[in-house]
C-alpha positions in Angstrom: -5.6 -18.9 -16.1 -5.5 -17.5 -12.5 -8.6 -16.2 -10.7 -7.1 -12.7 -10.2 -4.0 -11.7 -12.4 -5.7 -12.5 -15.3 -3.0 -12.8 -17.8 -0.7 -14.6 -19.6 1.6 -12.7 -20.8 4.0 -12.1 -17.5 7.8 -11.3 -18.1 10.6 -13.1 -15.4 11.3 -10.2 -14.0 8.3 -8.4 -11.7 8.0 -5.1 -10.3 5.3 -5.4 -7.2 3.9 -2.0 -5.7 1.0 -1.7 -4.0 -0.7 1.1 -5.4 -2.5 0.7 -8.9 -2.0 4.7 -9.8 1.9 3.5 -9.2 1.9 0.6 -11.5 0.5 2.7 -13.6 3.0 5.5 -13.4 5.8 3.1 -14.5 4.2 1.3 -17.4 3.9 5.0 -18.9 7.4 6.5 -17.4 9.4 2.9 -17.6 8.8 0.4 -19.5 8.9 0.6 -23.4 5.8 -0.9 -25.5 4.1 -1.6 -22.4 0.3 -2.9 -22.3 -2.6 -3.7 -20.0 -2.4 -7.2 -19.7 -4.7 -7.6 -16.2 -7.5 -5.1 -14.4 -9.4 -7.3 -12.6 -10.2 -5.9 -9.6 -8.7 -2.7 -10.2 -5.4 -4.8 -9.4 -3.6 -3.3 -12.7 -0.9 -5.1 -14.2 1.6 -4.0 -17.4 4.3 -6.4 -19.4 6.6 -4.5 -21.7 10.6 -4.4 -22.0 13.0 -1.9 -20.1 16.6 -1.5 -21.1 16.2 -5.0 -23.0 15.0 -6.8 -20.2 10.7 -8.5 -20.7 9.6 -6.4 -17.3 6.0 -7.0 -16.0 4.6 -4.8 -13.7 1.7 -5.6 -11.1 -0.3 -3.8 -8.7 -0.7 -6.3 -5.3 -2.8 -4.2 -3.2 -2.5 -3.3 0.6 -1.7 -6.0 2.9 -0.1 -9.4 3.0 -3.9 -11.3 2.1 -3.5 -9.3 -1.0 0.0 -9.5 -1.6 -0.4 -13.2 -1.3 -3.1 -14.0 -3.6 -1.0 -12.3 -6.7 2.4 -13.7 -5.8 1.3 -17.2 -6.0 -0.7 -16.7 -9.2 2.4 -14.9 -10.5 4.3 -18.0 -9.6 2.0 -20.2 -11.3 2.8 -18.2 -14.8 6.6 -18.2 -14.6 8.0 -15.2 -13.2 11.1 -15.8 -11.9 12.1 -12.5 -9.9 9.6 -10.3 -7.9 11.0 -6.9 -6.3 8.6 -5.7 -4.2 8.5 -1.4 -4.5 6.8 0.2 -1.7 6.5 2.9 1.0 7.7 2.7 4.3 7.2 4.3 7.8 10.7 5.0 9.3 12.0 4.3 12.6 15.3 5.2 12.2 16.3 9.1 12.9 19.0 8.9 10.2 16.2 8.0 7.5 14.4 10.8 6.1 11.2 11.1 3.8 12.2 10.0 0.0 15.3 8.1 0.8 15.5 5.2 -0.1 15.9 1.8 2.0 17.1 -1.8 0.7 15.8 -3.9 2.7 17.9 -6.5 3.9 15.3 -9.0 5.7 11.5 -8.7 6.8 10.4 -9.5 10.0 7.3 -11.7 10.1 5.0 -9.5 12.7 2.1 -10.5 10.0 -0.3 -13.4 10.1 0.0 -14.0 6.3 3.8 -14.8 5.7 4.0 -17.1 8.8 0.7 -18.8 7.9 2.4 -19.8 4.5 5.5 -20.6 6.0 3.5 -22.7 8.7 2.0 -24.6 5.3 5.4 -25.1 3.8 6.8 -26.4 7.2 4.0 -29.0 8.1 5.1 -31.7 9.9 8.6 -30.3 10.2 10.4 -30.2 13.6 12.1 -27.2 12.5 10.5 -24.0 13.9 8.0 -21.9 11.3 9.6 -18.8 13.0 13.1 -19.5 12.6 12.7 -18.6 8.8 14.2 -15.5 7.6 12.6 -13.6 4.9 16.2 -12.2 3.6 16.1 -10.0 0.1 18.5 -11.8 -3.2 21.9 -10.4 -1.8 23.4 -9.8 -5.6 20.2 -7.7 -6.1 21.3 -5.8 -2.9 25.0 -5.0 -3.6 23.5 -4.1 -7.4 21.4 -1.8 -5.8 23.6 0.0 -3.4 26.0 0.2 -5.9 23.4 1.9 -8.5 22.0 4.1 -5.3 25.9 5.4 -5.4 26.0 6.0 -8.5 23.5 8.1 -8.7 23.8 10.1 -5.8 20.6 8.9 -4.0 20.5 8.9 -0.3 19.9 5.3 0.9 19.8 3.1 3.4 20.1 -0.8 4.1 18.5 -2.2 6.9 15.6 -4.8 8.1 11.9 -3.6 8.1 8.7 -5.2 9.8 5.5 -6.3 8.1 3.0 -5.6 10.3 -1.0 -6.4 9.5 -2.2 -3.1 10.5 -1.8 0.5 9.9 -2.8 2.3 12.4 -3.3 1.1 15.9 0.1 0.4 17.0 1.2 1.7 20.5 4.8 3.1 20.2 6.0 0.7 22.6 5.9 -1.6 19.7 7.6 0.6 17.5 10.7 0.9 20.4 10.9 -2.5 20.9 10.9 -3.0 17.5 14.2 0.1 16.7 15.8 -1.7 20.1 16.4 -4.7 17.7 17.3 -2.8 14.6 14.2 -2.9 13.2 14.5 0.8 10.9 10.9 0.6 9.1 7.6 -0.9 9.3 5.2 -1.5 6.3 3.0 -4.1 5.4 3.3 -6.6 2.4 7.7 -7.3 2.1 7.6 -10.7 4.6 4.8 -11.9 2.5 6.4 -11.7 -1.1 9.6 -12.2 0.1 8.2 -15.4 1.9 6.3 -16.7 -1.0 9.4 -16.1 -3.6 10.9 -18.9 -1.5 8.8 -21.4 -1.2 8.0 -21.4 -5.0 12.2 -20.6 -6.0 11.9 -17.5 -7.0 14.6 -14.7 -6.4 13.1 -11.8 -4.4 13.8 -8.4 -3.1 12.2 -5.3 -1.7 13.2 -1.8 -1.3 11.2 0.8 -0.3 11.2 5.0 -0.4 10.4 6.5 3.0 7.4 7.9 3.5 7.3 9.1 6.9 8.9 9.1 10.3 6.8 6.8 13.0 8.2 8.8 15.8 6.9 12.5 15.2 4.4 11.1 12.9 6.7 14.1 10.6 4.8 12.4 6.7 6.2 13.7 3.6 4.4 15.3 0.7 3.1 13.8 -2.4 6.2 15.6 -4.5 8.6 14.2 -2.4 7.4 10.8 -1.9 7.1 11.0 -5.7 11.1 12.2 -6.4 11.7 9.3 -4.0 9.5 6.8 -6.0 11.6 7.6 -9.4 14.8 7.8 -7.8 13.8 4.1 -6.5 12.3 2.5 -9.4 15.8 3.6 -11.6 17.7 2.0 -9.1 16.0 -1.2 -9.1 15.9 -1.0 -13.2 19.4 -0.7 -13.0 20.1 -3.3 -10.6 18.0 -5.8 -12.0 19.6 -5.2 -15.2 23.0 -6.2 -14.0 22.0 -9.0 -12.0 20.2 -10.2 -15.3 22.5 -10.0 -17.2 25.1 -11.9 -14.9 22.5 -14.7 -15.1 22.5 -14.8 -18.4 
């Protein structure tokens, strides 16, 4: 059994936020017949069934280190698909606190998803760097089309994974919305990253939780409508692209 996610009872299909209170919030709100299967280090993690479908959900922390360490023990006991749910800092005016972003690829500005990529790629002459950490593209159209459906404003677009929080000069920010960049937030290069060096399908998506420039942060209702609104449209998507598998 792994050292952290201590558990054995993990469905295919993960959901990955960051915040424990979160992962909490969906066992109870989502997931039918969910239980506890892992607290270890306050890192709690749920397995139960949603719409049919064996769903795990498990807390990974802030950070890629963190986010690291429980997608690769995840790997070791068979999940097949991670979605990684999270908050985001927007740098794009059209984005506004609780929409919702589908995040098309993850830049790796952390130290984490290049340093397993610079593992996988040992000895290669092809450049670490030169990976992109791209989210499962069925899993995107799904999405967008369940974001649709629902009437929830959304948004596709690439994001950075950055290592800090705070500290950033907003130079970095600009250069970073020059290239396209709409969003910063810590931990999507990282799971997106590991997902493919173990063959695992992958996606993130994210709900706005501020704008960078203006520093203009949402409050806790609003991040929370956005939260719900995300976590239905990735239920639904996943359900579909599930379901196509099979």
């Amino acid at each position: 059994m792994p050292i952290h996610v201590r558990s054995s009872h993990i469905a295919p299909i993960v959901f990955l936020p960051g915040d424990p209170n979160r992962a909490a919030w969906i066992a109870q709100n989502v997931l039918q017949n969910a239980e506890r299967t892992t607290e270890y280090r306050q890192m709690f993690g749920y397995t139960g069934t949603c719409e049919g479908m064996p769903v795990s959900v498990q807390t990974t922390g802030m950070g890629g280190p963190s986010a690291a360490i429980v997608c690769e023990e995840l790997a070791s006991l068979g999940a097949q698909f991670f979605i990684r749910i999270g908050t985001c800092g927007a740098m794009d005016a059209r984005m506004n606190p609780g929409d919702i972003l589908l995040v098309t690829g993850a830049c790796m500005s952390d130290g984490t998803s290049r340093e397993i990529l610079a593992a996988q790629m040992a000895g290669s002459s092809i450049p670490t760097l030169g990976f992109a950490a791209t989210s499962d593209f069925d899993f995107l159209c799904a999405a967008r089309d369940a974001a649709r459906e629902q009437n929830a404003p959304c948004h596709l677009g690439k994001v950075a994974s950055l290592d800090r929080f705070y500290g950033h000069p907003d130079e970095t920010y600009q250069k970073l919305a020059r290239l396209g960049v709409c969003a910063v937030e810590m931990e999507a290069a990282t799971v997106l990253a590991t997902a493919a060096v173990h063959g695992i399908r992958a996606a993130a998506m994210m709900t706005v939780s501020d704008q960078v420039f203006g520093a203009k942060r949402a409050d806790e209702e609003t991040i929370a409508r956005g939260v719900d609104r995300m976590i239905r449209i990735a239920v639904t998507a996943i359900r579909r692209v599930w379901q196509e598998k099979r």
